[in-house]
Structures are given as C-alpha cells and as structure tokens.
C-alpha positions as CSV (number, residue, x, y, z in Angstrom):
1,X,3.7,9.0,-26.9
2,X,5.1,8.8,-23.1
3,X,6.2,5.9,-21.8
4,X,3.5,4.9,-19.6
5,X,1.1,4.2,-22.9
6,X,3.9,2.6,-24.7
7,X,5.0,-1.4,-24.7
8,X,8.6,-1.0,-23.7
9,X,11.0,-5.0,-23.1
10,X,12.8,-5.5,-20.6
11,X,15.3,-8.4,-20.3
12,X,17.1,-9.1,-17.0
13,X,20.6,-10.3,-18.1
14,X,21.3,-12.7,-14.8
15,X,17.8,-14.0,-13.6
16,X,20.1,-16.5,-11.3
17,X,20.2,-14.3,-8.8
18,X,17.5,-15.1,-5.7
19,X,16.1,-11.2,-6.0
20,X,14.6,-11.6,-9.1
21,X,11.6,-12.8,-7.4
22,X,11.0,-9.3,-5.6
23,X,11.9,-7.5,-8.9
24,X,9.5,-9.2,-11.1
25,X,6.8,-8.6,-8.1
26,X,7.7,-4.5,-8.7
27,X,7.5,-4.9,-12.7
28,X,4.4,-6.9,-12.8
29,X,3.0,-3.5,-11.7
30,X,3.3,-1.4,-14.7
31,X,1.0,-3.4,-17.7
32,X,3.0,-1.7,-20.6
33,X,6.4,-3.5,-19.1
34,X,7.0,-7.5,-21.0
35,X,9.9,-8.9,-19.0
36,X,11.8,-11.8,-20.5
37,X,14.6,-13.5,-18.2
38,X,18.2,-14.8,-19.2
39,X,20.0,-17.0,-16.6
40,X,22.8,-19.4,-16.4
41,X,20.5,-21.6,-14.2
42,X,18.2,-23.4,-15.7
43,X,16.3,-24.9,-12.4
44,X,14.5,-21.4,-11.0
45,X,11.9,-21.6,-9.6
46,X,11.1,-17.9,-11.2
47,X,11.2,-19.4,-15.0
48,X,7.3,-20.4,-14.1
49,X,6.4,-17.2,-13.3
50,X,3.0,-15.6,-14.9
51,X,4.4,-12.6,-15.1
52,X,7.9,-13.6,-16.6
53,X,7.0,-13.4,-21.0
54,X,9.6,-15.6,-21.9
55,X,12.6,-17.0,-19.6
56,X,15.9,-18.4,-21.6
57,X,18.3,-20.6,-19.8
58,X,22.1,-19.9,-21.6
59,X,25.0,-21.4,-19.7
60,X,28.2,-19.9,-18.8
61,X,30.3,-20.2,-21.0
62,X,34.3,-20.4,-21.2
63,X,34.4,-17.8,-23.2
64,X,32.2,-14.6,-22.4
65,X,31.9,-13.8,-26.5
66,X,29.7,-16.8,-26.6
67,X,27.2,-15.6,-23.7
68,X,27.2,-12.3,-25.0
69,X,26.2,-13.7,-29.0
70,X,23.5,-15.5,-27.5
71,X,22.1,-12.5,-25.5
72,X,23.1,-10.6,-28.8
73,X,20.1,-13.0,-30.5
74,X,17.5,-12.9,-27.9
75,X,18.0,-8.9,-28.0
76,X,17.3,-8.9,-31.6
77,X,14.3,-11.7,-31.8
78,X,12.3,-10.6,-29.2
79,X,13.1,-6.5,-29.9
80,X,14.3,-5.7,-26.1
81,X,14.3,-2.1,-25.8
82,X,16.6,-2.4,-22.4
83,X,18.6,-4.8,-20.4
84,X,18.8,-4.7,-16.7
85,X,20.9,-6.7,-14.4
86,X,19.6,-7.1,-11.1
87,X,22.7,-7.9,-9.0
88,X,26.4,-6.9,-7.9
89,X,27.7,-9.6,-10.1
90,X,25.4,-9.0,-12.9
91,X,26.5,-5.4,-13.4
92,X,30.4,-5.8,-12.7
93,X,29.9,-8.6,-15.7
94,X,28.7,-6.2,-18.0
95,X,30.4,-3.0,-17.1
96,X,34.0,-5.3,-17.8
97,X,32.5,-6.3,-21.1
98,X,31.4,-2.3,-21.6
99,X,34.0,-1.8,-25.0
100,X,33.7,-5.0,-26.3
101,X,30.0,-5.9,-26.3
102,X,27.7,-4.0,-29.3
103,X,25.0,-3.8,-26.9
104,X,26.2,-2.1,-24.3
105,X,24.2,0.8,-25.2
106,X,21.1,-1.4,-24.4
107,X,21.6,-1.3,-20.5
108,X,20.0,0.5,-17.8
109,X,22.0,3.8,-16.7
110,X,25.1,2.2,-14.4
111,X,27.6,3.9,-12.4
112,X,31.2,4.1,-14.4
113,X,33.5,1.3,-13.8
114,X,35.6,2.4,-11.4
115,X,33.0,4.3,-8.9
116,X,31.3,1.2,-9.2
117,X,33.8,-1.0,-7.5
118,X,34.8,1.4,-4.7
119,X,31.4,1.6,-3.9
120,X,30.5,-1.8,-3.5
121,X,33.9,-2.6,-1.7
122,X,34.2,-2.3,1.4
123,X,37.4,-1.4,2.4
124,X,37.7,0.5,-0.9
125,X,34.5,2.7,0.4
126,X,35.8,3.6,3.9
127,X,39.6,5.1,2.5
128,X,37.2,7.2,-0.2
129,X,34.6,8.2,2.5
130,X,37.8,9.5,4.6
131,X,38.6,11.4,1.5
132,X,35.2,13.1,1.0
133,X,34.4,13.6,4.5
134,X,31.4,11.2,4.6
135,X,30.6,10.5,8.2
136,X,31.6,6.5,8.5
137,X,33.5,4.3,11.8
138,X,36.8,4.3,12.2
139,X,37.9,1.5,9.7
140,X,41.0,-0.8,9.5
141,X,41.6,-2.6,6.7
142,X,42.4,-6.4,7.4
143,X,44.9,-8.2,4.3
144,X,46.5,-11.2,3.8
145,X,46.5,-12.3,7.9
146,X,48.7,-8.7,8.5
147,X,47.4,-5.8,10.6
148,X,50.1,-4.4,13.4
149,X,49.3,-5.1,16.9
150,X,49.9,-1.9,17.5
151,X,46.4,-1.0,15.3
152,X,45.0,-4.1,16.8
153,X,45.9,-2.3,20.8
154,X,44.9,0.8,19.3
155,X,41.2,-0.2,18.4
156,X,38.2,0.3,20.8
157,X,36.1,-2.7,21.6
158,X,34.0,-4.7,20.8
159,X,34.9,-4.1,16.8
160,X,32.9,-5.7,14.2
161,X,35.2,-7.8,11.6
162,X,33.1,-8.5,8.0
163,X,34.4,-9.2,4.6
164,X,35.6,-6.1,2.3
165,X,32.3,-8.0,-0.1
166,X,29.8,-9.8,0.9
167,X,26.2,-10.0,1.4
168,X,23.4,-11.0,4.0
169,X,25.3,-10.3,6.9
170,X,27.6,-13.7,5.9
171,X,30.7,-13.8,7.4
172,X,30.9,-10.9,9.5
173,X,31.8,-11.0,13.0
174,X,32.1,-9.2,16.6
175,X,34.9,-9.6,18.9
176,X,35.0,-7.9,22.5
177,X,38.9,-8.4,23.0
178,X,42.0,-8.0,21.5
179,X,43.3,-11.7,22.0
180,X,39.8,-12.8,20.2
181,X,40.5,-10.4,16.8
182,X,44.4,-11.4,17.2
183,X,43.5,-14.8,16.9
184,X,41.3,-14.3,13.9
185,X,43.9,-12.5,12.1
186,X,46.4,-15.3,12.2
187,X,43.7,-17.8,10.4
188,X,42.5,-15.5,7.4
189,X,44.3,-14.6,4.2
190,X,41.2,-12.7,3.0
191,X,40.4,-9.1,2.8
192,X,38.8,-7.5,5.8
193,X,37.3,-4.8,7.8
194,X,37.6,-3.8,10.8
195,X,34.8,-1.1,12.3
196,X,34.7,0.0,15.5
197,X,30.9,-0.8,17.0
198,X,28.4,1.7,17.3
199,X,25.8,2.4,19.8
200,X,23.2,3.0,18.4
201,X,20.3,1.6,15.5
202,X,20.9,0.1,11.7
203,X,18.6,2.7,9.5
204,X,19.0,2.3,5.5
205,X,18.2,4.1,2.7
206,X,17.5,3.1,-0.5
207,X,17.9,5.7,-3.5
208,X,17.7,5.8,-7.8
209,X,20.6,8.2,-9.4
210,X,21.7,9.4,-12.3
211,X,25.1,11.4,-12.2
212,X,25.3,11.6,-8.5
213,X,21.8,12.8,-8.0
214,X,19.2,11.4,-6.4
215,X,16.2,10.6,-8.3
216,X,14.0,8.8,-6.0
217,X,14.2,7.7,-2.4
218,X,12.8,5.7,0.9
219,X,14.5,5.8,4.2
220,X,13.5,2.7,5.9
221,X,14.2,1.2,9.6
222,X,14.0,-2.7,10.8
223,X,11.4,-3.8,13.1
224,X,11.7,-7.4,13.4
225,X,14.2,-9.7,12.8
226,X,15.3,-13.2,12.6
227,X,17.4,-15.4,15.4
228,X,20.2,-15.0,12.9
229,X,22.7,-12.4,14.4
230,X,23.3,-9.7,11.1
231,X,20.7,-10.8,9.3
232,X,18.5,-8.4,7.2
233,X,15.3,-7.5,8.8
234,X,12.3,-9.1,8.1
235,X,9.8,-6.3,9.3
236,X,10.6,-2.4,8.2
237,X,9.1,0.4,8.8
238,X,9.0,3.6,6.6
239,X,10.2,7.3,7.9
240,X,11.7,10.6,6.8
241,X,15.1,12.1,8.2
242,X,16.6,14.9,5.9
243,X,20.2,14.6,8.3
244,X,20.6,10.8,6.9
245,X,19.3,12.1,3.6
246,X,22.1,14.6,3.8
247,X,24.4,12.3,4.2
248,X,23.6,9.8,1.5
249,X,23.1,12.9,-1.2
250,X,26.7,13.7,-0.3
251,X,28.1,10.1,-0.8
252,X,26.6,9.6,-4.2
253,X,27.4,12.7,-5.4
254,X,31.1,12.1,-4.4
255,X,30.5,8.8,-6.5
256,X,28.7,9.8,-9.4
257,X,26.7,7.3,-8.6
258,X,24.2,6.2,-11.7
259,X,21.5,3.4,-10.9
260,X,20.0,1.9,-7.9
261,X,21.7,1.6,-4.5
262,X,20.8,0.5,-1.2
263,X,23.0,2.1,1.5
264,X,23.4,0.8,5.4
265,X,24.0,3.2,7.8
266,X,23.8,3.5,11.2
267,X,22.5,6.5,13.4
268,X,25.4,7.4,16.4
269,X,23.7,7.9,19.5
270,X,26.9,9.0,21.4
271,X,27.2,11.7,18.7
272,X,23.9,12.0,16.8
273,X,24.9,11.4,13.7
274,X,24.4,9.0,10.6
275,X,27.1,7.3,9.6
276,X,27.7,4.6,6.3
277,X,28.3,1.1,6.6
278,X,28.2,0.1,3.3
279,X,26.6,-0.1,0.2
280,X,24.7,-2.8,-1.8
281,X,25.2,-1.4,-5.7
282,X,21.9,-3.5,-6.8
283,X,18.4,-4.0,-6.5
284,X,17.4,-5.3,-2.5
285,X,15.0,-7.4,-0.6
286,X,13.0,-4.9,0.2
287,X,12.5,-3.0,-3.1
288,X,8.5,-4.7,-2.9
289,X,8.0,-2.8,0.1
290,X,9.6,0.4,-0.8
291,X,7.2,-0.2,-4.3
292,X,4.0,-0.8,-1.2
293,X,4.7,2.4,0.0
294,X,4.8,4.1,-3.4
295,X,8.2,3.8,-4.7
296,X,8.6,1.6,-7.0
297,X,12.2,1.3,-8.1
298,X,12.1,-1.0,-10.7
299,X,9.6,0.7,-13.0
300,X,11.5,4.5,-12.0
301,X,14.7,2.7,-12.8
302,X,13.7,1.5,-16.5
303,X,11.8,5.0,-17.0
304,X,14.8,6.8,-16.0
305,X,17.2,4.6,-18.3
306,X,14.7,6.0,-21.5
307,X,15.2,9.3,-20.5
308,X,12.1,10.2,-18.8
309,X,12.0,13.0,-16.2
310,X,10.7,11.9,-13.0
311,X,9.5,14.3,-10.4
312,X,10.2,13.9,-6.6
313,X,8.1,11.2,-5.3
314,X,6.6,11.2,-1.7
315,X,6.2,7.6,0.0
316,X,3.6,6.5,3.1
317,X,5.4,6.0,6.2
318,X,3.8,2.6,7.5
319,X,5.2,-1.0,8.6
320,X,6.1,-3.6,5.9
321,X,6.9,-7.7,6.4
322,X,7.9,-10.2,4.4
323,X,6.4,-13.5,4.3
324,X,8.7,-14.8,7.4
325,X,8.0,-11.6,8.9
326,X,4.2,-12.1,8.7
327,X,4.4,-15.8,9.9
328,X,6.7,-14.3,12.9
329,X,3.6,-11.7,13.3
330,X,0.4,-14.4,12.8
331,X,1.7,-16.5,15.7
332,X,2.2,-13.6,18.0
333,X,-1.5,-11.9,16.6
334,X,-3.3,-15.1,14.7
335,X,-6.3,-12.2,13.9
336,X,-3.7,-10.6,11.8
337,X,-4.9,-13.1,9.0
338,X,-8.4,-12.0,8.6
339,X,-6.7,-8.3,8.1
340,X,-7.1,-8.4,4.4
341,X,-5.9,-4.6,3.8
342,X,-3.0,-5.5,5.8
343,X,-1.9,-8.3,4.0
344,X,-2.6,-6.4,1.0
345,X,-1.1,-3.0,1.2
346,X,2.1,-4.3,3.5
347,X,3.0,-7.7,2.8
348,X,3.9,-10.1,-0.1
349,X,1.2,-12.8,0.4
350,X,-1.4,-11.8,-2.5
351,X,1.9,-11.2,-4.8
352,X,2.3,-14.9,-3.7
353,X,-1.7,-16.1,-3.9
354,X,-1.7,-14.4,-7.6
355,X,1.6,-16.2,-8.5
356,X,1.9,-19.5,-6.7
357,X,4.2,-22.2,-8.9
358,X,7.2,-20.4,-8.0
359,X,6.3,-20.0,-4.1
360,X,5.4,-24.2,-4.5
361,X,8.8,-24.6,-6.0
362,X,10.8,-22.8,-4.2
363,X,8.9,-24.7,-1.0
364,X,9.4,-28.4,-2.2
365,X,13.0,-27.3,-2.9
366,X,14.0,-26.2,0.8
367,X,11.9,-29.2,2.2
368,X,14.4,-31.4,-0.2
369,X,17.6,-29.6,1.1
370,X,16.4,-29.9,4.7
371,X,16.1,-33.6,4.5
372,X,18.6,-34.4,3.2
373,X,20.8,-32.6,5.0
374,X,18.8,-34.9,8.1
375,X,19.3,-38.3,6.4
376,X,22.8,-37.7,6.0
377,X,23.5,-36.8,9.5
C-alpha cells in the first residue's frame, strides 16, 4: 500500500513557532495526513484550527527529560508515525537530544549536527563557503566589539552589518562610511557580519534534500514589499534559472544537507553571478505559495522521511501574495476582489475563509497589542 492511500500522523514537536500556520495550510492538502501539535505555548491562536486533530500544550521544562517523557506519551497514545519540527530552534532541540531521546528515530530526515549549525550560522557559512568555493560577498566576521581598522579601511562601502543568526531581516543594518561601522563596533559584544553590498536583486530558492541532493525545488523572486527596510517580501513571483540552481546544488551537496532549506541569494549584476546570503534551515513563509504553484513541501517532506521516491517535480511560474500583499494590491486594483481564481490559485484568503478562528484570534490579539501599546504612551 503507498503512502498516498495510507493514514500516516504527524506531530509537530514545537507548534510555538508563528509558521505553523503556513505549514498546517500545506498539510491540510493531503486527506490521508492527521496532524496533532505539541507546543510550549498554550495561547496559539493555531490550537483552534479545523485542520489541527489534536493540539497538546506541555511547558518547558527545567529539565528536557521531562518534555521529552511527555512527547514520549503522546507518541505512543495517539500512534504518531513521524515527528516534524518546523523551526531552527525546534530542530537544533532535537538534534542535541539525538543520543539520549528513544524516539529519535521518529523524526523527519535532518541534516547531521554539525552541518546543521554551520549552515544556519552565519559567519560559520561564509568561512565554509570560502572553503568549497561557493560564490558568496566578501564577509568579515564581527566578535566581541573587535575587528582591526585596518579590515574596517580595507572594506568597500556601503557594507551591510546583520547578526551571525537571526531572522526577518531583524537586526541587520547598512552603513555608507567607515566612521558609521566604527562606531557600531565599539557598542556590540555580539557576533556579526559584515558583507560587502551588492548591486543587484534578492532571488531565493527553496529546496527538500536528502544527503546533499536535491529532492524538490522552487526558485522564487519578490515583487512587493513592505515599508520595512529587509523585510521579507510580501508578493513573489515564480521562475526557473539553472545558474542559481547550480549554485545551491553545490552548497548542499558540500553540506550534506538532509531536510528543508530556504536559501537567500542574490544575483551580481557587476559580475553575473548568484551569490549566497544565507540560509534559513526550516520551513518558510512562503512554503503556501511554493505548495500554489505545485510544490508542496510539507507533504514531499513527510513522504520523503518514510522512504518514498519522489520524482522531479515541475512548478507554474506565476505571481503569489500573502494576505498583506493582497490588501497592498486591492487598494491599488479594488477589482482584484471579484478575481475569484486569483484569490484562489495565488493567495491565502480561501485557506483563511475555510479556517477563520485562528485568522479572528490572531486579529483581536494584534488589535490588543496595538492599544495598548497607545494607552501607555
């Protein structure tokens, strides 16, 4: 019996995190998939979802042997044929638990410890990219408020300063001298670092592996964005390049990278090449729209963990937005709403319509935060 007739359980180990939302959108998709949900918080507004089976709130506990005997029970009660986490944190949790938890062997496929955490840091990825020959900027690593001014004098500017991890474009930032990075320096003691900017366009790529090979892909490029300045796009549009593809194939093989990844590059336009930012070792907030197009990663991902062969999938090139991007659009084209196969085929809204009490929650939360943050000004 393959795997598309049979009931397969999923639990996601750290439902906490704010993509679970996207994630459940891409399993509600595939009828023979029961998700159940484990997370530390007990107030999200996903627990009300009609397409989570069963969502179990389990604290953090002091001691990790305690969280791990109650996932240890829900595994066993409710006959979960795989756990998958869903975020950076999520996976570095379980990975450090690997030898010591029973259930390890549960898990989706995951990159091995150490792979894992160069990838996803930073200034960890650019001294291995050197190593491999990955096209990447020119990177300075930024510790403990000490980089020479002789590398400082020696940069070209502007230079882009971010955090060795991070996420959402927080904390990064772009400096056009060398007084305005000097001064910087002198009031951080965390880990940095420090790109040289790139003309050019962000493109990223978002890929399923297994042993450093890529499984599945989608190559996709922002077309709109919010005021915020590194902020993730809120309108993408699909396309094929085989050069970037080149370039990620090469990176993940030099990882042996296992799971899902979402890489940021951007394309040189002084040189005409791709080169990697960074990469996001999780599920990201566009996996929906890569699933619109006809990848869906979530469903590939859990396949792929049971051992199933998946052949090379082709995706539609066409625009996505989320719902901030389709307010963005509405205002500019208010006809857009009567669009139904629009709305359908490339944006959220009827995952929304068909699921509402989280949407409402989530709502009346932010209205709560935003008002109070008023009344207290």
């Amino acid at each position: 019996m393959g795997l598309k007739s049979k009931n397969i359980s999923i639990l996601i180990s750290d439902g906490e995190h704010p993509l679970l939302t996207q994630v459940v959108y891409c399993l509600s998709k595939s009828s023979n998939i029961r998700v159940y949900v484990v997370s530390k918080n007990d107030k999200v507004p996903m627990k009300h979802s009609r397409y989570i089976h069963k969502f179990f709130h389990v604290p953090e506990f002091e001691n990790s042997e305690k969280w791990f005997n109650h996932l240890d029970g829900i595994i066993e009660k409710n006959d979960i044929d795989l756990v998958m986490p869903i975020s950076e944190d999520g996976i570095l949790f379980l990975l450090d638990h690997k030898n010591s938890w029973d259930n390890f062997n549960k898990t989706t496929i995951l990159t091995s410890s150490e792979f894992y955490k160069k990838g996803i840091n930073k200034a960890e990825l650019a001294q291995h990219m050197k190593t491999f020959d990955i096209p990447c900027p020119s990177t300075y690593i930024l510790k403990n408020s000490t980089i020479a001014d002789g590398n400082i004098k020696s940069l070209s500017f502007p230079c882009i300063v971010k955090p060795a991890s991070g996420i959402s474009g927080e904390g990064i930032h772009i400096f056009k001298e060398p007084s305005e990075l000097k001064d910087f320096v002198l009031t951080t003691s965390k880990t940095y670092v420090i790109q040289e900017f790139i003309n050019g366009y962000d493109i990223d790529c978002s890929v399923l592996c297994k042993d450093g090979q890529i499984i599945a892909n989608t190559i996709q490029k922002g077309s709109e964005y919010e005021n915020r300045r590194f902020a993730p796009p809120i309108g993408i549009g699909f396309l094929y390049n085989e050069d970037l593809l080149d370039v990620v194939k090469k990176l993940m093989k030099s990882l042996q990278w296992s799971g899902l990844a979402h890489i940021d590059l951007r394309f040189d336009s002084d040189t005409n090449t791709f080169k990697v930012i960074e990469i996001n070792g999780r599920f990201w907030g566009s996996v929906d729209a890569s699933m619109l197009v006809g990848v869906n990663f979530a469903d590939l991902y859990i396949r792929v963990s049971l051992g199933e062969n998946v052949e090379q999938i082709n995706y539609k090139t066409k625009t996505y937005l989320s719902l901030k991007g389709l307010v963005k659009h509405i205002k500019r084209a208010p006809l857009k709403v009567f669009n139904f196969s629009f709305l359908k085929n490339q944006t959220p809204l009827f995952f929304s319509i068909k699921d509402p009490l989280p949407v409402i929650l989530r709502f009346v939360n932010r209205t709560r935060v935003i008002l109070a943050q008023r009344f207290s000004s």
